[in-house]
PALO-252277 format. One line per field, with one value per atom (N, C-alpha, C): residue in one letter; atom name; x, z, y. Coordinates in nm, 4 decimals. Each point is the difference from the previous one (the first is absolute). Layout:
N
residuo = [A/...]
atomo = [CA/...]
X = [X/...]
Z = [Z/...]
Y = [Y/...]
END
This chain:
143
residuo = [X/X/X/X/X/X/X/X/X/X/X/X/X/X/X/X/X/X/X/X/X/X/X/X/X/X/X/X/X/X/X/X/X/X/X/X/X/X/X/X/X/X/X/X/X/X/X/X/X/X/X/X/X/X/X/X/X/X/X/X/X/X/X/X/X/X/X/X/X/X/X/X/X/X/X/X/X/X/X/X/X/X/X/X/X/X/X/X/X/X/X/X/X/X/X/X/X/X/X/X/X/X/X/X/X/X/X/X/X/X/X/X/X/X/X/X/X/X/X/X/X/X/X/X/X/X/X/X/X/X/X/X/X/X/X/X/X/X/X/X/X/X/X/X/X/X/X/X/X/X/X/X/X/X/X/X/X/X/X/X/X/X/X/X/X/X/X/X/X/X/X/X/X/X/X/X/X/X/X/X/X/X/X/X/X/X/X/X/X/X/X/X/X/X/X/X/X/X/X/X/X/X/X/X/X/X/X/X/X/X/X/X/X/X/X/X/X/X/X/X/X/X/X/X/X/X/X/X/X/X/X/X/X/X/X/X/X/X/X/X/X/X/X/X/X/X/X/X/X/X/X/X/X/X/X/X/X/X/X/X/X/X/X/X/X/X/X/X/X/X/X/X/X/X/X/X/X/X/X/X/X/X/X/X/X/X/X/X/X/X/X/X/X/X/X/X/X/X/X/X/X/X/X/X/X/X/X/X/X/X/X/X/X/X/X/X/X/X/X/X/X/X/X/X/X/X/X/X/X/X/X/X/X/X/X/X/X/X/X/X/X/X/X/X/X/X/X/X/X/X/X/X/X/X/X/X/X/X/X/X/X/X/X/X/X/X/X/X/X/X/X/X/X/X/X/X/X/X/X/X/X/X/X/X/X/X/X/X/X/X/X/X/X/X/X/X/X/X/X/X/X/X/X/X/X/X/X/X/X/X/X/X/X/X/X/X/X/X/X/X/X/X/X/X/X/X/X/X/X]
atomo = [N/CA/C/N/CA/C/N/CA/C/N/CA/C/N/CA/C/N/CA/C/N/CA/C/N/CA/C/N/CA/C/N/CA/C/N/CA/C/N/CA/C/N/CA/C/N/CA/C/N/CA/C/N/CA/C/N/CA/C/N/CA/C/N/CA/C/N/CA/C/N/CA/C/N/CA/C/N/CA/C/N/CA/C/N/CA/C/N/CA/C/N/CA/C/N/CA/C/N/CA/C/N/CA/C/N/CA/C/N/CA/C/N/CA/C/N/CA/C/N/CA/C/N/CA/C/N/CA/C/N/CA/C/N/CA/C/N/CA/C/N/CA/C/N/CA/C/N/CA/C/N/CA/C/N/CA/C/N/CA/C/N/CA/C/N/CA/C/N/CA/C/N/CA/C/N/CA/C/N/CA/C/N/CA/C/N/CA/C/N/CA/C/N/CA/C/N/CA/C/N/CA/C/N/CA/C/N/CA/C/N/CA/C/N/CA/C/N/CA/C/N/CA/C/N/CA/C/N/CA/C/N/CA/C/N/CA/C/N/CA/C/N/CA/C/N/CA/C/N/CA/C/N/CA/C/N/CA/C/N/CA/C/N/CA/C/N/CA/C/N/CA/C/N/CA/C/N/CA/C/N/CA/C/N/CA/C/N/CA/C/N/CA/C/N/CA/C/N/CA/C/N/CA/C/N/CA/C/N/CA/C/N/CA/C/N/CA/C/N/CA/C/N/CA/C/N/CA/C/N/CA/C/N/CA/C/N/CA/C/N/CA/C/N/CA/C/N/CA/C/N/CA/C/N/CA/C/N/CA/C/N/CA/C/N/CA/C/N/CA/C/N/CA/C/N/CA/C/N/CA/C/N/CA/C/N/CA/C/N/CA/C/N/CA/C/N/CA/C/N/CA/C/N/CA/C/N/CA/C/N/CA/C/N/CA/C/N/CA/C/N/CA/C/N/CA/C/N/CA/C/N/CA/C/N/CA/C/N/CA/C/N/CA/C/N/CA/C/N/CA/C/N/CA/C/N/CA/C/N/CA/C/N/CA/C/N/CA/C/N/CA/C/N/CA/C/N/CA/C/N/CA/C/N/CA/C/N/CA/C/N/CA/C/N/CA/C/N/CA/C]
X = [8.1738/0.1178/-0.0335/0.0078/-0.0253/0.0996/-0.0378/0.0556/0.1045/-0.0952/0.0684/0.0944/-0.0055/0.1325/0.1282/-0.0573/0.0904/0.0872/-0.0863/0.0808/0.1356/-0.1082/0.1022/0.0818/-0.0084/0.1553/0.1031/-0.0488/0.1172/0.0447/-0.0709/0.0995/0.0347/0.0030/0.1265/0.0991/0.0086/0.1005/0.0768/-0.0473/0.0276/0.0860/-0.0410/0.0354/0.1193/-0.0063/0.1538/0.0942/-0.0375/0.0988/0.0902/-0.1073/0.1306/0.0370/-0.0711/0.0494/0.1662/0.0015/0.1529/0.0744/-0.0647/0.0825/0.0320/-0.0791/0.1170/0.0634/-0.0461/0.1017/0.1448/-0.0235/0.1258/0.0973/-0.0395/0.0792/0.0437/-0.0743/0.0259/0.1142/-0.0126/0.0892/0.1310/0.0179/0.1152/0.0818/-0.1361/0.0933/0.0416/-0.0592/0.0154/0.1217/-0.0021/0.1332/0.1590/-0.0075/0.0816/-0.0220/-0.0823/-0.0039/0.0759/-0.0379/0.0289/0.1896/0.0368/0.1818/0.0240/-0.0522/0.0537/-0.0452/-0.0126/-0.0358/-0.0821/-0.1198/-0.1069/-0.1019/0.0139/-0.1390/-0.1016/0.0359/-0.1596/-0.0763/0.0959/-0.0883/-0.0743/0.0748/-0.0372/-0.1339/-0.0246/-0.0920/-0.1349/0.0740/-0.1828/-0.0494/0.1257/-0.0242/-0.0514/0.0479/-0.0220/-0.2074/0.0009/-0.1374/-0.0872/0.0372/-0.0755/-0.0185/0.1276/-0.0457/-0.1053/0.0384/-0.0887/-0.1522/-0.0074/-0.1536/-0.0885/0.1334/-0.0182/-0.0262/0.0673/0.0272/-0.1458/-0.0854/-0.1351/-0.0902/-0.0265/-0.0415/-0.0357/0.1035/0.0087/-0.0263/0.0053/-0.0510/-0.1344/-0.0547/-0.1251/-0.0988/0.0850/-0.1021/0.0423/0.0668/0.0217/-0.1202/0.0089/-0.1351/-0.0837/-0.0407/-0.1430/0.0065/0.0663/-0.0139/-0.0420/0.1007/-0.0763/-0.1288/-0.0669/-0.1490/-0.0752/0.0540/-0.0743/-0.0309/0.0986/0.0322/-0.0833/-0.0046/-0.1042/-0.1207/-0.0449/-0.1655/-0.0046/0.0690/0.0145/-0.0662/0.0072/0.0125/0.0977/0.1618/0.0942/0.1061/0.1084/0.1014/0.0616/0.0715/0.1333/0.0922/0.0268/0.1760/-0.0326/0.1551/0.0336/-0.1223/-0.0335/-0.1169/-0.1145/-0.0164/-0.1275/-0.0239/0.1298/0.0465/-0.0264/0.0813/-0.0125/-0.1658/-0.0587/-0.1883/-0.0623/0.0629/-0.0669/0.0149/0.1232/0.0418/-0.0386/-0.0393/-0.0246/-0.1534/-0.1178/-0.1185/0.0116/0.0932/-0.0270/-0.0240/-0.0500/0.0067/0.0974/0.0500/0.1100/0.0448/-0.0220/0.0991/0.0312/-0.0526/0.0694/0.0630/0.0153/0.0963/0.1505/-0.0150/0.1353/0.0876/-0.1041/0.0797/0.0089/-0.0695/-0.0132/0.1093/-0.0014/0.1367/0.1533/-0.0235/0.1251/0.0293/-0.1025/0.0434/0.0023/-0.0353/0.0448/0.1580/0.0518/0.1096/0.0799/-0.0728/0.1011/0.0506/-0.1476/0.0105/0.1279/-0.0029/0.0424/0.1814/0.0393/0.1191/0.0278/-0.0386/-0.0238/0.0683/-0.0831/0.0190/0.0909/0.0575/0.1221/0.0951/-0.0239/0.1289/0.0549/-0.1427/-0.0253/0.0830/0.0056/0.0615/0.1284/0.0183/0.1447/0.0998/-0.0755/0.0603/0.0146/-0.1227/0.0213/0.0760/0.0299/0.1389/0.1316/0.0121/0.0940/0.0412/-0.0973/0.0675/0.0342/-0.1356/0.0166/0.1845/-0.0286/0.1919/0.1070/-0.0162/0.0919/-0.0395/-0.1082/-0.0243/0.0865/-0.0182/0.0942/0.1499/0.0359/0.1709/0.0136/-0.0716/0.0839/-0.0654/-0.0729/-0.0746/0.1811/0.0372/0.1133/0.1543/-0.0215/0.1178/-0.0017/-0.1284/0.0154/-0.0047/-0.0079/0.0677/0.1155/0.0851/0.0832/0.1113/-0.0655/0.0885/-0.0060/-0.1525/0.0120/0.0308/-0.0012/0.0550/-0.1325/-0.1078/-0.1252/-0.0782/0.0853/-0.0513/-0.0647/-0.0515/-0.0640/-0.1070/-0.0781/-0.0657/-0.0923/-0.1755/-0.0541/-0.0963/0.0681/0.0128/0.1057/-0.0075/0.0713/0.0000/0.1610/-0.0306/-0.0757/-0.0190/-0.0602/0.0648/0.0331/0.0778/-0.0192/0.0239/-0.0514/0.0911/-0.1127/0.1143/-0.0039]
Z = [12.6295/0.0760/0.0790/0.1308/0.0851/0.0092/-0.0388/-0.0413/0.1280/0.1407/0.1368/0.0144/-0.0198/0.0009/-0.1046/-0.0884/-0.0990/0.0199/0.0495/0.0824/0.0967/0.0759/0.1215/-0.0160/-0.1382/-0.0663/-0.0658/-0.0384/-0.0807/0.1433/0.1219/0.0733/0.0810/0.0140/0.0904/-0.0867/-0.1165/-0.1083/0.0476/-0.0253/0.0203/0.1224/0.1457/0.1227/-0.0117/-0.0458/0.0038/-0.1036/-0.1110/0.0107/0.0343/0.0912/0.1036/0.0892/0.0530/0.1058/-0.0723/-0.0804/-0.0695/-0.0364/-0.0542/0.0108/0.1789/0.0696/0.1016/0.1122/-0.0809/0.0551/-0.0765/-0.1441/-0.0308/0.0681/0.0442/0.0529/0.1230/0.0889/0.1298/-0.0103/-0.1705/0.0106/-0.0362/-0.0775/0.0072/0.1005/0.1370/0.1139/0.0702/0.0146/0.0709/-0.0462/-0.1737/-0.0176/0.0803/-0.0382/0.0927/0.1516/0.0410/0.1832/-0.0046/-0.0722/-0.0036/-0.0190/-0.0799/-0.0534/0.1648/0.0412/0.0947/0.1727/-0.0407/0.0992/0.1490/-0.0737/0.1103/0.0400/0.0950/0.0341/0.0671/0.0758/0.0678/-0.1318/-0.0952/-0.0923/-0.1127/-0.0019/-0.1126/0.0721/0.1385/0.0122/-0.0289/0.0564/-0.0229/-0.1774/-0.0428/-0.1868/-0.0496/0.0669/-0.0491/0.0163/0.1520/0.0414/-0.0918/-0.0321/-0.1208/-0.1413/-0.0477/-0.1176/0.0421/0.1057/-0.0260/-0.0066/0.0774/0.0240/-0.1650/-0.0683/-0.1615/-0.0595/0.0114/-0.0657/0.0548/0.1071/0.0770/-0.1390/0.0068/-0.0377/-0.1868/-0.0293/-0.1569/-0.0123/0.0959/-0.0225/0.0262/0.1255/0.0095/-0.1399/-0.0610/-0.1117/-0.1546/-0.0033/-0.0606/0.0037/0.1688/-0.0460/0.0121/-0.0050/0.0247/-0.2006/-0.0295/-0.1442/-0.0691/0.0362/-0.0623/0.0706/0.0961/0.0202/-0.0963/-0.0093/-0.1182/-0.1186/-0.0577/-0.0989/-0.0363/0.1446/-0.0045/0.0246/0.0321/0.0483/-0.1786/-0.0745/-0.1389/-0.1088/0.1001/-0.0814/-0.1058/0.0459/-0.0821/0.0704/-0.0305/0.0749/0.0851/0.1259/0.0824/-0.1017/-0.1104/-0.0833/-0.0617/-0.1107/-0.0240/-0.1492/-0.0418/-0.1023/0.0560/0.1094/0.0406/-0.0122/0.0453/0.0003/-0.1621/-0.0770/-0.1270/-0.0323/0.0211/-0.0372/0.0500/0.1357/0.0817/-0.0879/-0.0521/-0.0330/-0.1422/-0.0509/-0.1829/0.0168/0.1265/-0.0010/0.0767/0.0343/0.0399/-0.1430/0.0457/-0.0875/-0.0374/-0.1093/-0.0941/0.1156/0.0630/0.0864/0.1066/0.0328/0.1316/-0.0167/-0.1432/0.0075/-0.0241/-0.0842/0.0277/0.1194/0.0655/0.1174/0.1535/-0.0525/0.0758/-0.1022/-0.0728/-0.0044/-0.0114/0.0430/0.0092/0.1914/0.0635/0.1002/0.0366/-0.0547/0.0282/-0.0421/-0.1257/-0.0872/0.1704/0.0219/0.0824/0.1346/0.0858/0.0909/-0.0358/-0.0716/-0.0442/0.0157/-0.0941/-0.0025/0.1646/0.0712/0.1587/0.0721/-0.0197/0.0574/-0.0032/-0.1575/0.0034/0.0153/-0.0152/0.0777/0.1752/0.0181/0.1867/-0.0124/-0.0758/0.0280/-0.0353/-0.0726/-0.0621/0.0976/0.1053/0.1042/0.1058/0.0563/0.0995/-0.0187/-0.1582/-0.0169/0.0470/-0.0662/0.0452/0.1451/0.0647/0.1824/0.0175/-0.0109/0.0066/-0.0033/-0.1080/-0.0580/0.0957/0.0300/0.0577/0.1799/0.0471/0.1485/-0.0351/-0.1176/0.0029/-0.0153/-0.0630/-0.0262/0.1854/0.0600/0.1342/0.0910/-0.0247/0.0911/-0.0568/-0.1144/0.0198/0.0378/-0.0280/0.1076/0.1437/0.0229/0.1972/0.0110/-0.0933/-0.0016/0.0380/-0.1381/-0.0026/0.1368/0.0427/0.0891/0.1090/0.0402/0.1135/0.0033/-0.1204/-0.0309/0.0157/-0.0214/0.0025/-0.0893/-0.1261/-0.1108/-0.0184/0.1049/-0.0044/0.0659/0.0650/0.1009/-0.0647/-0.0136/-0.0525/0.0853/0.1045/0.1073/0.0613/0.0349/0.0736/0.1376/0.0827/0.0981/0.0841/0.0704/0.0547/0.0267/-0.0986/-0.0134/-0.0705/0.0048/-0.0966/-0.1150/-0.0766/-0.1657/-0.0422]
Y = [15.6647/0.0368/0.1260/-0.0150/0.1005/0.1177/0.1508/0.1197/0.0078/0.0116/0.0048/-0.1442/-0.1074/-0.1058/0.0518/0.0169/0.0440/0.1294/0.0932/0.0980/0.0053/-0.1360/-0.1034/-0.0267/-0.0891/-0.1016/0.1393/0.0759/0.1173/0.0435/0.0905/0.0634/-0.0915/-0.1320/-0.0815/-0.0005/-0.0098/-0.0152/0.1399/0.1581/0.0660/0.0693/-0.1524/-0.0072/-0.0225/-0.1335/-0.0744/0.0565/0.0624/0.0496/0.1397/0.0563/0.1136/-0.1125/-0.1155/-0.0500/-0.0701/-0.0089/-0.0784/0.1352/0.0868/0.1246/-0.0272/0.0175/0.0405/-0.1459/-0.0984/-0.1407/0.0333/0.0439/-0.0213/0.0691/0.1561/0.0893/-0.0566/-0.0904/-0.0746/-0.0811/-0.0943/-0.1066/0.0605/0.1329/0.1298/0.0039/-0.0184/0.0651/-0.1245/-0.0987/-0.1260/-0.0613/0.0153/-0.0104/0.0519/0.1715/0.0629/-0.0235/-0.0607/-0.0228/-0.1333/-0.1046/-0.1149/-0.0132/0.1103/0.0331/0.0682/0.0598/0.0724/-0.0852/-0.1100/-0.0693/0.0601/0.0939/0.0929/-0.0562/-0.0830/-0.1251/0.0568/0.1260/0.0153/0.1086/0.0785/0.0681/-0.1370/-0.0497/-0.0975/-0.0785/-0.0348/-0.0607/0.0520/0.1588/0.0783/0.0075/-0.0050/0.0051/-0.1115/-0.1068/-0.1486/-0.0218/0.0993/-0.0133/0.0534/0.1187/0.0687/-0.0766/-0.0333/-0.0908/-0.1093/-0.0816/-0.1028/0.0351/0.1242/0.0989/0.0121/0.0455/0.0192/-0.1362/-0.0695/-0.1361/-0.0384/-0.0404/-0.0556/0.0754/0.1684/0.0332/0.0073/-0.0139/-0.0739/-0.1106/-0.1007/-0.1388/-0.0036/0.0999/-0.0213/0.0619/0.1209/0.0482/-0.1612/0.0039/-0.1082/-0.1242/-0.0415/-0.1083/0.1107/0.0793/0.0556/-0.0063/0.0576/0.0502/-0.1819/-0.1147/-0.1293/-0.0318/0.0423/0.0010/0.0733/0.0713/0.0912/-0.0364/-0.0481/-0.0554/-0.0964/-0.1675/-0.0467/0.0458/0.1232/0.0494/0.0135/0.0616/0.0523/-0.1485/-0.1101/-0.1421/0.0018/0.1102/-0.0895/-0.0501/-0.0976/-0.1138/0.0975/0.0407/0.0735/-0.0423/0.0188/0.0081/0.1076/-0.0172/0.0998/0.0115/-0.1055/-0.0168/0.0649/-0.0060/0.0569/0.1568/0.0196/0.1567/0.0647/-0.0911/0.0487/0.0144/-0.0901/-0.0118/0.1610/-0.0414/0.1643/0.1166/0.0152/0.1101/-0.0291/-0.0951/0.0215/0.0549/-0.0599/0.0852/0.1173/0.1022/0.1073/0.0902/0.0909/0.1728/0.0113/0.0353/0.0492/0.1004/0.1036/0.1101/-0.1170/-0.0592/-0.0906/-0.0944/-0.0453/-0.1021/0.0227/0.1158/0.0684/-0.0426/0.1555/-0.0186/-0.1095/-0.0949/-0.1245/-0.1036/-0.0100/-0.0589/0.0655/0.1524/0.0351/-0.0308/-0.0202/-0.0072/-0.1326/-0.1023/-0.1332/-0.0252/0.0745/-0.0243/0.1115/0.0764/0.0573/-0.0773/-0.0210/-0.1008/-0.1141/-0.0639/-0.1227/0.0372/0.1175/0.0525/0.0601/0.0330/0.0153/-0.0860/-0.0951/-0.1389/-0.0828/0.0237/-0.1042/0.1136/0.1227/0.0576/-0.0211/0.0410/-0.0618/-0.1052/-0.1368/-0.1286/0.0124/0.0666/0.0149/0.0550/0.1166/0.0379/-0.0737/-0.0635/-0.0851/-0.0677/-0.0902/-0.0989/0.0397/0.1506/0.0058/0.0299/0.0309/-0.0042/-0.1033/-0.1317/-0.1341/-0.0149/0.0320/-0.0693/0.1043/0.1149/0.0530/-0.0522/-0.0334/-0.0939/-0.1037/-0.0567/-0.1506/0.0033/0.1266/-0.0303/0.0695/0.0919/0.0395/-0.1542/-0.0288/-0.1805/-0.0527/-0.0021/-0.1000/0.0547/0.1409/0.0452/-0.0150/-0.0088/-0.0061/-0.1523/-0.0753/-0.1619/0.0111/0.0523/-0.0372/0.0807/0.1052/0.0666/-0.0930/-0.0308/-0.1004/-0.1513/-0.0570/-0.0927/-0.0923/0.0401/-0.1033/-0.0045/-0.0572/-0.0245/-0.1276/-0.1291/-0.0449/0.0401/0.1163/0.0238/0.0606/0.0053/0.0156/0.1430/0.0569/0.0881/0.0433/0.1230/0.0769/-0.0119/0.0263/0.0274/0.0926/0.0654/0.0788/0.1571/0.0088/0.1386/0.1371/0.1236/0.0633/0.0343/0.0043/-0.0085/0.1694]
END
């Protein structure tokens, strides 16, 4: 197992998660932009997450390349293997930052749900105001 890959695979771990530290704070605000119906701030925010979001996906597959260069599977078994042959000081803290990552992540989702759901109850108020509750689009108006 190569010292410098291994290096590799801990600080992307270490990447993503400030990068979810600061998606979550995004999906904070996107929320409040999204209640306050602020479309040109929200676009530049929306731009940034997805910037974050590219970038966690890209360390993500890089980290299951690794994994396979390692000759073990991209799951979560594989992960466990990695981390049962590291050094006693690194596995510590390599599985506190997967356990952290992980808690990150489904917070990230937990937030995005909930905009999701607050886009969909105001998507069915501007139905129902306009009365095009079969319409799977809007007119051309600003909301």
């Amino acid at each position: 197992m190569s010292a410098e890959l291994l290096k590799h695979f801990i600080s992307s771990l270490q990447q993503d998660v400030q990068r979810l530290d600061t998606l979550s704070q995004l999906l904070d605000q996107q929320y409040e932009l999204m209640s306050r119906r602020s479309s040109e701030p929200l676009q530049q925010l929306n731009q940034q997450a997805l910037e974050l979001m590219t970038a966690v996906q890209h360390n993500h597959n890089a980290r299951d390349s690794l994994l396979q260069q390692f000759g073990l599977p991209n799951t979560a078994a594989g992960l466990r293997q990695l981390v049962s042959r590291l050094p006693a000081p690194l596995q510590h803290g390599t599985r506190q930052l997967l356990q952290e990552l992980t808690l990150k992540s489904r917070l990230c989702q937990a937030k995005n749900e909930k905009s999701g759901k607050l886009l969909a109850s105001q998507r069915q108020l501007m139905q129902k105001l306009t009365g095009l509750q079969s319409r799977t689009s809007y007119p051309a108006m600003p909301l």
